[in-house]
N, C-alpha and C positions, 0 to 999 in steps of 0.2 A: 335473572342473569346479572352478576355483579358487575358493575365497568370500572374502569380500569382507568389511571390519574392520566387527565390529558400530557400529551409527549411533549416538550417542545421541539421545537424544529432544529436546534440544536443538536440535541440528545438522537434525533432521525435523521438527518443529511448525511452521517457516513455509512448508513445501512442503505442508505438508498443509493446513494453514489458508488456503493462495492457490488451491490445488487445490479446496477445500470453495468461497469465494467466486467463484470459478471457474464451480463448476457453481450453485451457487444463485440466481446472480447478486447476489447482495447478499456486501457486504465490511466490514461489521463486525466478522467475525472475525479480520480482520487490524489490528482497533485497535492490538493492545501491538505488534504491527511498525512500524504509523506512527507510534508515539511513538518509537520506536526511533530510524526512520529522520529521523521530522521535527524531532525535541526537544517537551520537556514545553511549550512556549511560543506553538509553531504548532500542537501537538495539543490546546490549550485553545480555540482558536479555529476547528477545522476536522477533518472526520473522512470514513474514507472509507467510503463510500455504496454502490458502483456496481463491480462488475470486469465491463466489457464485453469480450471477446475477450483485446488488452494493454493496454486503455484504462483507467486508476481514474479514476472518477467518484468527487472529493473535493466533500465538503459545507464552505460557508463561510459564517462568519456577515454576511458586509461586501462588498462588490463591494472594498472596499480591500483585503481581506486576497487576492481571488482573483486581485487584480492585482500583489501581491507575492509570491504564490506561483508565479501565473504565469513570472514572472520568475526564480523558482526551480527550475522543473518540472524539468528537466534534471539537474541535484544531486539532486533527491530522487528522480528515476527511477532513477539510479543504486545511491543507496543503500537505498532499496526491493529492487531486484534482488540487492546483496550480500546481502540476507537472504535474499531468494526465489527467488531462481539469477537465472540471463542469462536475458535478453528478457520474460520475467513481465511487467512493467509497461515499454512502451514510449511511452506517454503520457499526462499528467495532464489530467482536463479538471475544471473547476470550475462550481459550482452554489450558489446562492444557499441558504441552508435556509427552507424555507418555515417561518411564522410563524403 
């Protein structure tokens, strides 16, 4: 049996973090991936809540910001998945934070 180039832990902390929000149903633990993925600017405004199935339920503070994100959803799915591997998050949905 061949083995395989040690991981670093790096390279494993977002599959394990999308895997934990995964099964807990809560995605918190994927904050420093969505600053990653989102920048520091929309991560001050908005954070993610929710991993249904491949669905992130992102919290937003504005029905403006969810309409700008919306718009975005696609670019960040993407770059969500470079962190998280392929298919992880294949759609964004937004939600107001309650107050």
């Amino acid at each position: 049996m061949a083995r395989s180039e040690p991981k670093t832990l790096e390279s494993l902390l977002p599959r394990v973090l999308a895997r934990l929000a995964g099964e807990s149903g809560r995605a918190m633990s994927l904050m420093p991936i969505w600053v990653a993925a989102a920048g520091a600017n929309i991560a001050r405004h908005s954070r993610p809540h929710q991993l249904e199935g491949t669905t992130l339920i992102v919290t937003v503070e504005s029905a403006e910001w969810a309409q700008a994100l919306t718009r975005e959803a696609a670019s960040l799915c993407e770059r969500l998945n470079e962190r998280l591997g392929p298919g992880t998050v294949k759609a964004l949905a937004f939600q107001l934070e309650s107050r």
